[in-house]
VEXDREN-2710 file (C-alpha; in Angstrom, 1 decimal):
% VEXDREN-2710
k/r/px/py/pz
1/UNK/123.7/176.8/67.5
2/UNK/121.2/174.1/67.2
3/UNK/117.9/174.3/68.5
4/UNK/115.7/171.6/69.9
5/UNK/112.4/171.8/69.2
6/UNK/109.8/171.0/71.9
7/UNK/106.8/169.2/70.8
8/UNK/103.4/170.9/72.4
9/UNK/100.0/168.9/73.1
10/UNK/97.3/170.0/71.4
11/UNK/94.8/170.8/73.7
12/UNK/92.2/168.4/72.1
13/UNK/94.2/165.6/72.2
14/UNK/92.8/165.1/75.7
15/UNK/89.7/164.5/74.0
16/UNK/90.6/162.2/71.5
17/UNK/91.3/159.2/73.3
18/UNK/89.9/159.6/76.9
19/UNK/90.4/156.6/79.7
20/UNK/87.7/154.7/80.4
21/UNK/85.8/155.3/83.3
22/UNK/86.1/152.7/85.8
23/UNK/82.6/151.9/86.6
24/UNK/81.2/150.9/90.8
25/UNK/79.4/147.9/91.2
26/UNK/75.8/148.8/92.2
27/UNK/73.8/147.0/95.2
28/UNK/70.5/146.2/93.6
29/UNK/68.0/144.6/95.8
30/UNK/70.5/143.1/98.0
31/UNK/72.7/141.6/95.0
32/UNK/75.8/143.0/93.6
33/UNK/78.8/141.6/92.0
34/UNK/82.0/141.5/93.2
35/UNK/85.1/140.5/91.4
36/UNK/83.9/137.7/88.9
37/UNK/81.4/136.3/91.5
38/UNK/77.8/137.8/93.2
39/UNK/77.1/138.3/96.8
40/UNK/74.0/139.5/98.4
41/UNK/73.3/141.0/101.5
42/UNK/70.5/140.8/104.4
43/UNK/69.9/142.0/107.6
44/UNK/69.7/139.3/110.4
45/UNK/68.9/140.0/113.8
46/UNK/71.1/138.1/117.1
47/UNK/68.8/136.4/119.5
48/UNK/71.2/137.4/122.4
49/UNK/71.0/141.2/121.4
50/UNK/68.2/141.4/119.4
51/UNK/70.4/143.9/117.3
52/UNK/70.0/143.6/113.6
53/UNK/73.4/143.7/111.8
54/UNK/74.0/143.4/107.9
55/UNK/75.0/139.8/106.8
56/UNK/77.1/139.6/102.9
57/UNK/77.4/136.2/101.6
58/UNK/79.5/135.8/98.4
59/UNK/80.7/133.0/95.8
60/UNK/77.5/132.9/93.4
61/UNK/78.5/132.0/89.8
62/UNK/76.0/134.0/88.8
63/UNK/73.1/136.6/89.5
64/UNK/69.9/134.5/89.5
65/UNK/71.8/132.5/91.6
66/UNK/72.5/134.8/94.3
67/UNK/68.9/136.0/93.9
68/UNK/67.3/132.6/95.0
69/UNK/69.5/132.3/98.0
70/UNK/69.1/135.8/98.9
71/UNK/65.2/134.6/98.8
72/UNK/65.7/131.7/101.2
73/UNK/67.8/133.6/103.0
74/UNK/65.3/136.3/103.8
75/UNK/62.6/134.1/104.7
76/UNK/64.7/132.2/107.3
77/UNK/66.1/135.4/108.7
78/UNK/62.2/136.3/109.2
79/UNK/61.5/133.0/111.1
80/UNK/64.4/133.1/113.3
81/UNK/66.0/129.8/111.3
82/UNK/69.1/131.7/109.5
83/UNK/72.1/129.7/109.7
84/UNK/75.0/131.4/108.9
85/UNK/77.1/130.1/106.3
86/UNK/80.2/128.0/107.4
87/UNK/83.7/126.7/105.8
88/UNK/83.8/123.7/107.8
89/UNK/83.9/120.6/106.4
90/UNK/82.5/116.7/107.5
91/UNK/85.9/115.8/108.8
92/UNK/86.7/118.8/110.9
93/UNK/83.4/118.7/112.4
94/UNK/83.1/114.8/113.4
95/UNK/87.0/114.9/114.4
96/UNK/85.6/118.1/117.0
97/UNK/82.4/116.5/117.7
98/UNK/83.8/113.2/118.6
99/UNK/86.6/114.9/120.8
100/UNK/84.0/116.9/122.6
101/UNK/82.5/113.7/123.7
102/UNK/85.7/112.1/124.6
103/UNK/85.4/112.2/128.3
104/UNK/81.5/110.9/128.4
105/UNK/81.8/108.0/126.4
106/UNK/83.5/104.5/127.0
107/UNK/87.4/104.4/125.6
108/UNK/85.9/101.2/123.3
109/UNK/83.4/103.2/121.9
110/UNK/85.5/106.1/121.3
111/UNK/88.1/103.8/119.1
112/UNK/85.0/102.8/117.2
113/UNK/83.6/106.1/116.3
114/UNK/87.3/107.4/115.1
115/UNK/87.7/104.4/113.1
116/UNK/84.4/104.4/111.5
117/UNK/84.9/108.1/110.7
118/UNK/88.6/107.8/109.8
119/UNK/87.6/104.5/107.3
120/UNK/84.1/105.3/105.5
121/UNK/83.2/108.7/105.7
122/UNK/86.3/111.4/105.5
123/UNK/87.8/109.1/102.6
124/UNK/85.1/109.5/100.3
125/UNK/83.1/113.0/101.9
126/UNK/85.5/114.3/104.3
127/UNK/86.8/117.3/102.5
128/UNK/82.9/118.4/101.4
129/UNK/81.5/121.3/103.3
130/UNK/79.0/120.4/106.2
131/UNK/76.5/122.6/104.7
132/UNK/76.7/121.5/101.4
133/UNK/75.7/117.9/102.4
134/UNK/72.1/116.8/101.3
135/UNK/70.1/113.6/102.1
136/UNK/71.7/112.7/98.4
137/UNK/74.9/112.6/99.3
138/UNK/74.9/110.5/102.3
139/UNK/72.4/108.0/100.3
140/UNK/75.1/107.7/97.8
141/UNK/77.9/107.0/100.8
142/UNK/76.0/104.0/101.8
143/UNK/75.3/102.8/98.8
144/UNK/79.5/103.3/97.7
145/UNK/80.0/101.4/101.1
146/UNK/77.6/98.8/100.1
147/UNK/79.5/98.4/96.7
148/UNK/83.3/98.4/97.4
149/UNK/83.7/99.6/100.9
150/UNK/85.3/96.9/102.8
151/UNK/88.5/95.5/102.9
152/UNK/90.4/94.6/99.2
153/UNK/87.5/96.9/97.7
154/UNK/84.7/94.1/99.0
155/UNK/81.4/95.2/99.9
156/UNK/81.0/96.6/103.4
157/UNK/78.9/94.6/105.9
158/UNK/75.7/95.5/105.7
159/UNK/75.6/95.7/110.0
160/UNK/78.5/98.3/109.8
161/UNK/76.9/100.5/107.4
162/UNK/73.7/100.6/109.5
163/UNK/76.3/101.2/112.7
164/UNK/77.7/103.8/110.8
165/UNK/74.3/105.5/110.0
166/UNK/74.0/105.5/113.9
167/UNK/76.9/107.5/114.3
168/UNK/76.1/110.0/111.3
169/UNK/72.4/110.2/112.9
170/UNK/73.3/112.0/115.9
171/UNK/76.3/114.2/115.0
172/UNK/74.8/115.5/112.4
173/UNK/71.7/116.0/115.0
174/UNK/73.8/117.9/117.1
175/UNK/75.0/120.1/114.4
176/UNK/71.8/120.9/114.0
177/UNK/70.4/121.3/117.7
178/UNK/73.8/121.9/119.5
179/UNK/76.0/124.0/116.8
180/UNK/73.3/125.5/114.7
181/UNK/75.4/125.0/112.2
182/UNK/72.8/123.3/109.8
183/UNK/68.9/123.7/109.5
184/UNK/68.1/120.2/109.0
185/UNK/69.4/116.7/109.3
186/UNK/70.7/115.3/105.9
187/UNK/71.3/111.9/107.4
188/UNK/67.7/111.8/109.0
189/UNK/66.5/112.1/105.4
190/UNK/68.8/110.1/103.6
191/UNK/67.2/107.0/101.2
192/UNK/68.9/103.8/103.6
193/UNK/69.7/101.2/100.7
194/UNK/69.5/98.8/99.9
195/UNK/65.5/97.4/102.0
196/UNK/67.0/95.8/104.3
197/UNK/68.8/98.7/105.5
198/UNK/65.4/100.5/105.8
199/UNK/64.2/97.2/107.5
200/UNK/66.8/96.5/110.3
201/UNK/68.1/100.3/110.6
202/UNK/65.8/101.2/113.1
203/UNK/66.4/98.3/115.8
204/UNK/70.4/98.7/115.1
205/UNK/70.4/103.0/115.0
206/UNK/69.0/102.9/118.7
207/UNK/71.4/99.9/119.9
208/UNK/74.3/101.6/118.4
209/UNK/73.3/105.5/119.9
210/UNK/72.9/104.4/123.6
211/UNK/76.3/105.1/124.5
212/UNK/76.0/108.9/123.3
213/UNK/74.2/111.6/125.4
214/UNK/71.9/113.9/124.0
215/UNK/73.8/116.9/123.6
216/UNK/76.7/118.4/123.2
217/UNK/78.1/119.8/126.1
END
């Protein structure tokens, strides 16, 4: 009769090659990383219910990064400016804002805000997030416009481009004011080139805004 021999473990093998630990990411000051990206965290209080609730925002390549906006972040939440951070993009929001204003506006002027929208801006910054639009950004749309934005890649009058600075102007206003979705008015700030965009824009920005109310509704 055979025997079969039955290996034991040595009681120090356990030792020998232990597994790694699997180590918790740590809040430090507000920051921590999660996955391969950092978030931080801060404490903003609701104006309606004057409750004050932990906020996380995440998606920070890096730690200093994270840091800075945690720094903005704090000092707005302290003046009552926070705006909370939104996926939205330009062409979702201007398709919703024009809609909302559907009814108040004439049928003409309507067909003229879609177009403008549908032609000049969601081709070339209609997928960027609202937020993440600067004065820079819209600067460089009417200068693109200005270049090869008409028909057959011709430049784009300079009248429509002023027209379509109009529009811009007070959506982006009411995104501000109405939404409170953004904390200041890219387009307000935006370089109008080239002069004589900066000369006529005013006259044209009011003539071309008359047929939209103040607000939101």
């Amino acid at each position: 009769m055979t025997k079969t021999l039955v290996a034991t473990p040595d009681p120090d093998d356990s030792n020998r090659n232990p597994k790694p630990k699997k180590t918790t990411a740590k809040l430090r000051d507000g920051v921590m990383k999660r996955g391969k990206t950092w978030s931080y965290v801060i404490r903003v209080t609701d104006p309606e219910t004057g409750v004050s609730k932990p906020k996380w925002v995440g998606g920070f390549a890096t730690e200093d990064e994270a840091k800075a906006a945690r720094d903005e972040a704090r000092v707005k939440a302290r003046r009552g400016e926070y705006v909370d951070r939104n996926t939205i993009t330009v062409g979702e929001y201007l398709d919703d804002w024009v809609e909302s204003h559907a009814i108040e506006i004439k049928p003409r002027t309507l067909s003229d805000y879609r177009a403008c929208i549908r032609l000049y801006v969601k081709p070339r910054i209609g997928s960027m997030r609202l937020q993440a639009v600067r004065p820079s950004v819209i600067t460089k749309l009417y200068r693109d416009l200005m270049t090869d934005g008409g028909r057959n890649g011709k430049p784009l009058a300079h009248a429509t481009v002023v027209h379509l600075h109009a529009i811009l102007r007070k959506a982006f206003r009411d995104a501000v004011e109405t939404d409170q979705l953004l904390d200041s008015n890219p387009v307000e700030r935006a370089e109008a080139s080239p002069r004589r965009l900066r000369r006529t824009g005013n006259d044209l920005d009011q003539r071309s805004a008359q047929d939209l109310p103040e607000g939101r509704s």
